[in-house]
N, C-alpha and C positions, 0 to 999 in steps of 0.2 A: 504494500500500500504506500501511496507518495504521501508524504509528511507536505500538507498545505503551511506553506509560511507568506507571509504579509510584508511590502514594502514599507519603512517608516514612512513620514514627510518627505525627509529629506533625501534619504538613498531612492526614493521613488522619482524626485525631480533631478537627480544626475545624471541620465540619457541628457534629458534638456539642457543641465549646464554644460555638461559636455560638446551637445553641437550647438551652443554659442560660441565655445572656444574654438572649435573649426574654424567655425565663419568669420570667426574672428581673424582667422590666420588665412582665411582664403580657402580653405581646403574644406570641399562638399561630400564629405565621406564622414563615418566616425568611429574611428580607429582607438586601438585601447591606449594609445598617446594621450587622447582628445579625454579620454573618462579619467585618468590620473591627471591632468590637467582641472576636470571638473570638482577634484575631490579638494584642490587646494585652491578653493575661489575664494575670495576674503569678503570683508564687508562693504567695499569700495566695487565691487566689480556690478556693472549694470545691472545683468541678469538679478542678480541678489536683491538689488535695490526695486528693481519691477517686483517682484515677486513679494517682496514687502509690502509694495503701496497695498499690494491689493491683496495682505493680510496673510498671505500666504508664508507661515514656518522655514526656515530654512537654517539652519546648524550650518554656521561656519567659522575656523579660526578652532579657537580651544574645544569650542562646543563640540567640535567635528572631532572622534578617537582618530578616524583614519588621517586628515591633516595633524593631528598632532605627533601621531608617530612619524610620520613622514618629515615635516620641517625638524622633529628631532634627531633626525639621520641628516640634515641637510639637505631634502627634499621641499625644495620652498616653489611656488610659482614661478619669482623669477627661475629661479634656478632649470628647472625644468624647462622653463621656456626657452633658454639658452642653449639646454642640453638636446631641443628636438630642433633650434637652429641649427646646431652643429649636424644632426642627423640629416637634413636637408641639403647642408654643403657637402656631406659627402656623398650624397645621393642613396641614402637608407631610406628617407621617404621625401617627399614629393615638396618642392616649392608652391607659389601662393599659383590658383588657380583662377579663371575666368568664372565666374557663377553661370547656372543656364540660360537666364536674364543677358548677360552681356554675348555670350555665345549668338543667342536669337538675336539680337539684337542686328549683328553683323550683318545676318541674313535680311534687313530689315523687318525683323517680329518684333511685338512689343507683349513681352510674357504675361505681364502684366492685363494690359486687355483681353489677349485669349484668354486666360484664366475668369477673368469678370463674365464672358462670354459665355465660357464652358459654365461658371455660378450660375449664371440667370438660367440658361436652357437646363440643367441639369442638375444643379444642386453639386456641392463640393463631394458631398460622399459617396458621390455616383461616378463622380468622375476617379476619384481614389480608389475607388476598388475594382472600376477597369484598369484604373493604370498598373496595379499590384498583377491582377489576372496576367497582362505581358509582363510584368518583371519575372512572375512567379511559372509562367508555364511550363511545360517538361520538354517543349519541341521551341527551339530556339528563343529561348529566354534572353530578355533584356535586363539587365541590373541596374539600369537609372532611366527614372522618367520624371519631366517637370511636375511637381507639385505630389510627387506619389512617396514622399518624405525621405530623411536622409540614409544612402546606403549603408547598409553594417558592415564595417572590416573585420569588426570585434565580436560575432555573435557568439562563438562559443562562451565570452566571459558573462555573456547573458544567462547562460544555461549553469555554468559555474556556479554564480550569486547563488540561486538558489540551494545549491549542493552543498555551498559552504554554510548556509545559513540551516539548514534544516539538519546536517549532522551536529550541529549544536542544540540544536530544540528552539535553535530563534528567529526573531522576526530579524528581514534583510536590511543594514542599516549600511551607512559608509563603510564601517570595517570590512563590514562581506564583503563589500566590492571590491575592495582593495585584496582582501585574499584572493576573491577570485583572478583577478589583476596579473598576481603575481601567481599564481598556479598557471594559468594558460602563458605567460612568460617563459617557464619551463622546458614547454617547447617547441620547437622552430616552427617558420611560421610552414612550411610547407606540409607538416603535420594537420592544419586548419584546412589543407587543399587538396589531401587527399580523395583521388574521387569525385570531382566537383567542378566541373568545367566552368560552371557559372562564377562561381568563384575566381579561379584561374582569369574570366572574362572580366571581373568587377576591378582588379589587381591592378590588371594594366590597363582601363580605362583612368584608372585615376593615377596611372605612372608609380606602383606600388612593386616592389621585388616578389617575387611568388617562394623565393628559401633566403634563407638566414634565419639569425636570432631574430625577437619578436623586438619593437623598440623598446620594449617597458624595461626589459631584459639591459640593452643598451644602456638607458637611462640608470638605472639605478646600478650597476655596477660602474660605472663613471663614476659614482660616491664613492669608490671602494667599498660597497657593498656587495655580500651573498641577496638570491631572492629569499633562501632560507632564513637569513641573517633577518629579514626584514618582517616575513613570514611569522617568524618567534616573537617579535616585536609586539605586533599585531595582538597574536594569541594571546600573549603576555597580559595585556594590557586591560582582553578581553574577561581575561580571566579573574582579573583584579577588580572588575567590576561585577564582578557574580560574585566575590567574596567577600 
């Protein structure tokens, strides 16, 4: 029997901080870069301050166990930020990208209207779950369509969360994420592409390597850290607070 567990608040809105920090950077994917990125948003960063106006909870800074273990290793925002520049220069993952917005644009499209277009005739949720039906088909599947939400690089660390959270008996909060994080870091990314041609497709649509180390992996051993190192951290930490 599957163990149902529940996202907090706050680990429930980390997809969303996460692909602000994408977009932030130009890049229209959201990779497990973009989610360890999400876990260290401060109280200065937009996102947080939206989500405030309108009441909405959000743990961040000490609040957050997973930021604080992390800035405790020397895992800070900037820091990381610098560390997936570096990743960039050396071509581990992808420079800033065009949005589909400016892409159409070229073409002279104005995304923007089609989409008011496709609203009025059809309603937004008619049009998202055609456009999933082509991303998602078995016979020549497409991995990105305008408006049909952001591609996942990182889904296995979606399936993770859960695993990490329900072999403890808990609800899914930042830490889980962050174990999950660092478990799929583990191992290379071609592990994630075994089998999977859409994947292999989605890779190099957004200029992504299909093997190496995974960047989270990169990232945090540039601290001189193990993932295990960090890993025990975590647990530690987790542990301290059930006792």
């Amino acid at each position: 029997m599957t163990t149902q567990v529940r996202f907090t608040d706050t680990a429930g809105l980390l997809p969303h901080l996460a692909r602000e920090e994408a977009e932030r950077r130009q890049q229209y994917y959201l990779g497990p870069e973009h989610l360890l990125l999400g876990l260290l948003v401060e109280e200065d960063n937009p996102a947080v301050r939206e989500l405030r106006a309108h009441e909405v909870p959000v743990e961040v800074g000490d609040d957050n166990l997973a930021a604080r273990v992390l800035r405790a290793h020397g895992l800070t925002s900037a820091t990381v930020r610098a560390g997936i520049d570096r990743l960039v220069a050396e071509g581990v993952l992808p420079g800033p990208q065009p949005s589909d917005a400016e892409l159409l644009a070229t073409l002279g499209i104005d995304l923007d209207a089609v989409m008011a277009r496709l609203d009025e005739s059809f309603g937004r949720e008619a049009y998202y779950y055609a456009a999933q039906n082509v991303r998602l088909r078995p016979v020549q599947a497409f991995p990105r369509a305008p408006g049909a939400g952001t591609p996942l690089i990182c889904w296995r660390v979606f399936m993770l969360v859960r695993r990490e959270a329900a072999a403890r008996g808990e609800d899914i909060t930042p830490a889980h994420w962050l174990l999950a994080l660092l478990r799929d870091a583990e191992d290379p990314v071609d592990v994630d592409l075994e089998g999977s041609s859409v994947e292999r497709r989605k890779r190099s649509m957004f200029g992504l390597p299909d093997h190496g180390p995974s960047p989270v992996r990169l990232l945090v051993e540039s601290h001189g850290l193990t993932l295990g190192q960090l890993r025990a951290a975590v647990l530690e930490e987790l542990d301290r607070l059930e006792g």
